[in-house]
N, CA, C and O atoms as CSV, one atom per row, in Angstrom:
chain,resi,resn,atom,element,x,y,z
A,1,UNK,N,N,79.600,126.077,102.558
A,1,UNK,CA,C,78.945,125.325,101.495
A,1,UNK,C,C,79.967,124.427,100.784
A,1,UNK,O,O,81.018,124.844,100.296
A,2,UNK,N,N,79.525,123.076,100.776
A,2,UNK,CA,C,80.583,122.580,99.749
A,2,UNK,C,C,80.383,122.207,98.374
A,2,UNK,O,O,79.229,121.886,98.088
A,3,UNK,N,N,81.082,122.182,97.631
A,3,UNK,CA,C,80.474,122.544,95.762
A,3,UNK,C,C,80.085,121.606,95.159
A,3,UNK,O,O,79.314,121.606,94.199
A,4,UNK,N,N,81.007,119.989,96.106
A,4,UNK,CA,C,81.157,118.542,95.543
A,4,UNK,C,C,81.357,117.480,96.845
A,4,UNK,O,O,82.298,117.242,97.602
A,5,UNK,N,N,79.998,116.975,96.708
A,5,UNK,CA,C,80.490,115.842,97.921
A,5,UNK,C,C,81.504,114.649,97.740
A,5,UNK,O,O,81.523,113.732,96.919
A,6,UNK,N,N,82.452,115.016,98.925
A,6,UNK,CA,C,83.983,114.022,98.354
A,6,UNK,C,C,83.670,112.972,99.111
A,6,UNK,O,O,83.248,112.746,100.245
A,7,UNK,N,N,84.175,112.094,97.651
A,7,UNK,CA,C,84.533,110.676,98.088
A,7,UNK,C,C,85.533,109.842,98.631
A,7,UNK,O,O,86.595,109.837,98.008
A,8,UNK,N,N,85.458,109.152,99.618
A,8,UNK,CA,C,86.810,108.484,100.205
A,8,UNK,C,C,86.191,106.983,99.923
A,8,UNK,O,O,85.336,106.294,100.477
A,9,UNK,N,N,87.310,106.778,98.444
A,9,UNK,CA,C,87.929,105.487,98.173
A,9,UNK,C,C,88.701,104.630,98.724
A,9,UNK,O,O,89.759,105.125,99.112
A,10,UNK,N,N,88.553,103.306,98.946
A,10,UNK,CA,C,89.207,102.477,100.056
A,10,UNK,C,C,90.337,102.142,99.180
A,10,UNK,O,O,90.328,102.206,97.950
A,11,UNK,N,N,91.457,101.724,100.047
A,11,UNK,CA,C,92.892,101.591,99.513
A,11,UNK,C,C,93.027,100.255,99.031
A,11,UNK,O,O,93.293,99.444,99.918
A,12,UNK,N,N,92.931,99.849,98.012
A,12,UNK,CA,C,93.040,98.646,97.522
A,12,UNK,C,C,94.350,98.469,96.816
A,12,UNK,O,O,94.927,99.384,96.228
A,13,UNK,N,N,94.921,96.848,96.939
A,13,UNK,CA,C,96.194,96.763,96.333
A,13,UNK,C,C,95.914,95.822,95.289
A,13,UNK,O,O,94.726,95.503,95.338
A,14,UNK,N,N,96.345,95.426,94.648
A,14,UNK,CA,C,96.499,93.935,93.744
A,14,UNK,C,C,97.471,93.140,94.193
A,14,UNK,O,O,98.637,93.504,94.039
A,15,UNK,N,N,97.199,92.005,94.781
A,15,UNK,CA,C,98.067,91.016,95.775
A,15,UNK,C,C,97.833,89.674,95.130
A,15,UNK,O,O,96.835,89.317,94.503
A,16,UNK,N,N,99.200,88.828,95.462
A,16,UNK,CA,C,99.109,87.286,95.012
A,16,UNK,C,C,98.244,86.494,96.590
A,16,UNK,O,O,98.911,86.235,97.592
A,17,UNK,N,N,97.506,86.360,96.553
A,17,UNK,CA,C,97.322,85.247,97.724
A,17,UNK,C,C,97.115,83.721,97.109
A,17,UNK,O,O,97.235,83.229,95.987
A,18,UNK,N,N,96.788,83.286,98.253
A,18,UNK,CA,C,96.685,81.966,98.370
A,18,UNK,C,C,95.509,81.384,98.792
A,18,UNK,O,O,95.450,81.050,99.976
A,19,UNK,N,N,93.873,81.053,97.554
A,19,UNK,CA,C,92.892,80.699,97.708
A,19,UNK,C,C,92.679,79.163,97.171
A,19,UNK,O,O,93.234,78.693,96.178
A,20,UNK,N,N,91.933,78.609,97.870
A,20,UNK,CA,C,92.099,77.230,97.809
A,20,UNK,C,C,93.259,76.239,97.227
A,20,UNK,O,O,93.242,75.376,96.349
A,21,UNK,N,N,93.954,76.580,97.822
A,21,UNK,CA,C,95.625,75.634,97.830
A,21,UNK,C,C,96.564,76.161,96.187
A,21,UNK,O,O,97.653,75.684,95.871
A,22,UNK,N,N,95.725,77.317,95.281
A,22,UNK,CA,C,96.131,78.132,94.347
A,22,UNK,C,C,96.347,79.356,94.542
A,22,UNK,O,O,95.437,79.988,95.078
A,23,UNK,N,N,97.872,80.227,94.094
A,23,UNK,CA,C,98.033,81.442,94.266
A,23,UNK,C,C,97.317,82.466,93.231
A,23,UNK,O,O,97.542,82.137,92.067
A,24,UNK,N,N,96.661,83.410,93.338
A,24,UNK,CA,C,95.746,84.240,92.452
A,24,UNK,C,C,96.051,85.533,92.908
A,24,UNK,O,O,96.269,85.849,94.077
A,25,UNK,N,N,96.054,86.258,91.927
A,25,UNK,CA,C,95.819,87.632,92.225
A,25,UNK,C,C,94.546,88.588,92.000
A,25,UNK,O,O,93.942,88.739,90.938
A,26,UNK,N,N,94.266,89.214,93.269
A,26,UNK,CA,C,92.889,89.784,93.442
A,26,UNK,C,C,93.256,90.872,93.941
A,26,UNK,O,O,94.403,91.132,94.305
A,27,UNK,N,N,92.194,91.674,93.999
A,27,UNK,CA,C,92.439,92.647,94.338
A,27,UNK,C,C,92.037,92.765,95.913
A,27,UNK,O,O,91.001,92.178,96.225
A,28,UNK,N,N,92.807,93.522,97.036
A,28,UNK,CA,C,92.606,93.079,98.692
A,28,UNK,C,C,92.775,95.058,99.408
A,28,UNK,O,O,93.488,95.963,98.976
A,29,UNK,N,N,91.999,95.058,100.336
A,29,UNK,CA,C,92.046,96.480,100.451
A,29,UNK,C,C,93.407,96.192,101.688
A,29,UNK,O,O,93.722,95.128,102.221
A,30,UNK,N,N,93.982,97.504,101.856
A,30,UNK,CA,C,95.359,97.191,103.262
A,30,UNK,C,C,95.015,96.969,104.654
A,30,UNK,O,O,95.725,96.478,105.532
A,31,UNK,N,N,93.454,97.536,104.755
A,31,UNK,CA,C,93.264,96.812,105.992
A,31,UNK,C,C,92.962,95.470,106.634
A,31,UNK,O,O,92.825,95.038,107.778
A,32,UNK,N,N,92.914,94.951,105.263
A,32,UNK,CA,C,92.727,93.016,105.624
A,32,UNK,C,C,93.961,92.676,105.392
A,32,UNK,O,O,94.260,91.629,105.967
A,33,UNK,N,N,94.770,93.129,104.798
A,33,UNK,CA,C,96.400,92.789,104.548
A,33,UNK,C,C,96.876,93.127,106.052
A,33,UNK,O,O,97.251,92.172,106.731
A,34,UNK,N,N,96.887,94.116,106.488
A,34,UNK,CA,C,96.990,94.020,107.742
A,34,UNK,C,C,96.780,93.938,109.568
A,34,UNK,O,O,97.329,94.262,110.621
A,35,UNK,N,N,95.571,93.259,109.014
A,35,UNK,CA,C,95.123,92.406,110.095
A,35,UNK,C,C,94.797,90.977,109.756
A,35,UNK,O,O,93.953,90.321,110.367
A,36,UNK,N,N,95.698,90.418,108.488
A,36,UNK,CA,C,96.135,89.273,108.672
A,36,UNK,C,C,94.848,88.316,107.820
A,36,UNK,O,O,94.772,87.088,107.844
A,37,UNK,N,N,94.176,88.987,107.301
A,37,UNK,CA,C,92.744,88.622,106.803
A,37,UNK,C,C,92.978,87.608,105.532
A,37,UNK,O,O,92.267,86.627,105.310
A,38,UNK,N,N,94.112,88.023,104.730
A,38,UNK,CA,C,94.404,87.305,103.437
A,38,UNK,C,C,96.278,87.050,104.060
A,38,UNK,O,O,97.224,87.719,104.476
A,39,UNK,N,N,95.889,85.540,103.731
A,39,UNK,CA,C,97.747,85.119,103.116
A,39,UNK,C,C,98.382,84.937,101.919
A,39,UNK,O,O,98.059,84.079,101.098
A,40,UNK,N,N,99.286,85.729,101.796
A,40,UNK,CA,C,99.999,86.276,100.692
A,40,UNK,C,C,100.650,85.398,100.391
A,40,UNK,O,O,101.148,84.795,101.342
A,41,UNK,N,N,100.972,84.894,99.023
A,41,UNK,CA,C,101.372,83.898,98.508
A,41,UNK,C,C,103.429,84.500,97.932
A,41,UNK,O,O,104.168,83.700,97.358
């Protein structure tokens, strides 16, 4: 029996990228960081 159904939260970082020719910081989970999804400013 389990007491509490657990949650798995995705790993998010706070990163500078580079959205429309401006660097911003957003928040990006590590698996688009590493597969290249966002470029880091």
């Amino acid at each position: 029996m389990v007491a509490t159904k657990r949650r798995f939260d995705i790993n998010v970082q706070k990163v500078r990228i580079v959205e429309s020719g401006a660097p911003k910081r957003v928040y990006v989970c590590t698996r688009c960081l590493k597969a290249g999804k966002v470029t880091k400013a």
